[in-house]
PAKOL-759962 format. One record per residue (C-alpha): x, y, z. Coordinates in steps of 0.05 Angstrom, whole numbers. Layout:
! residues N
X, Y, Z
...
END
This chain:
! residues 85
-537, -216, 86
-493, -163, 123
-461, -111, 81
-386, -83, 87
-357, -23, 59
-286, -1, 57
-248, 63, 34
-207, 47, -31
-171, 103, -67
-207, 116, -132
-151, 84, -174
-136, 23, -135
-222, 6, -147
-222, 18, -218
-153, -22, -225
-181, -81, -180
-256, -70, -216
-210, -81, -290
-180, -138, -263
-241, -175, -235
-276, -157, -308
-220, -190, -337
-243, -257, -302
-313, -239, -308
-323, -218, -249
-356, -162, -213
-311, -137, -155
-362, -150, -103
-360, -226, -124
-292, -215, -132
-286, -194, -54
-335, -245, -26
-287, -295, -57
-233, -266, -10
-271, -273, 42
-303, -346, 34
-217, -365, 17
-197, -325, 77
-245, -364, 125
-227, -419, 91
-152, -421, 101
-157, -382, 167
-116, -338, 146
-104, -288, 87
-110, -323, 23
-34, -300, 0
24, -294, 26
44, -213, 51
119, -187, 38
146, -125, 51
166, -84, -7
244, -92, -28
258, -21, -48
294, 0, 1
260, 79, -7
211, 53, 37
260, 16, 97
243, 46, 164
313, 72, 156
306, 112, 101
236, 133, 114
259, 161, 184
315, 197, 146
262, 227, 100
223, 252, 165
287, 289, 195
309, 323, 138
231, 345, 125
232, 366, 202
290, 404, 189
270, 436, 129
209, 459, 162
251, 500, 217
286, 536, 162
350, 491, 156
371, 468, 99
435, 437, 70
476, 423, 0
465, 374, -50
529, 346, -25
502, 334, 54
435, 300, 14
479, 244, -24
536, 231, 36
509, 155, 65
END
């Protein structure tokens, strides 16, 4: 049997280890389920979306990047220049 591991953040494991619990589960049976569906369906097992708040639209997010660029030359601006858009 071949073993995988995977960086998680700390509280995405113990979230996905309560929810697994909660179906009496372990979260490495948990995880070889996704796997056997995934082969299964050749494909993921759900269907991915992108998230609809709009803080994180490429937009806004290259917006974010500027204004951090900026700040770290020593510009700044007024509340005022934040809110126009």
């Amino acid at each position: 049997m071949a073993s995988v591991q995977v960086k998680v953040d700390d509280q995405l494991r113990a979230r996905a280890q309560a929810v697994a619990a909660d179906m009496g589960l372990d979260l490495a049976s948990a995880i070889r389920m996704f796997l056997a569906q995934m082969v299964r369906v050749n494909g993921l097992p759900f269907q991915p979306y992108a998230d609809p708040d709009p803080f994180y639209n490429v937009k806004n997010q290259s917006h974010l990047a500027d204004v951090a660029a900026d700040l770290k030359q020593g510009k700044n601006c007024s509340a005022r220049d934040l809110i126009k858009d």
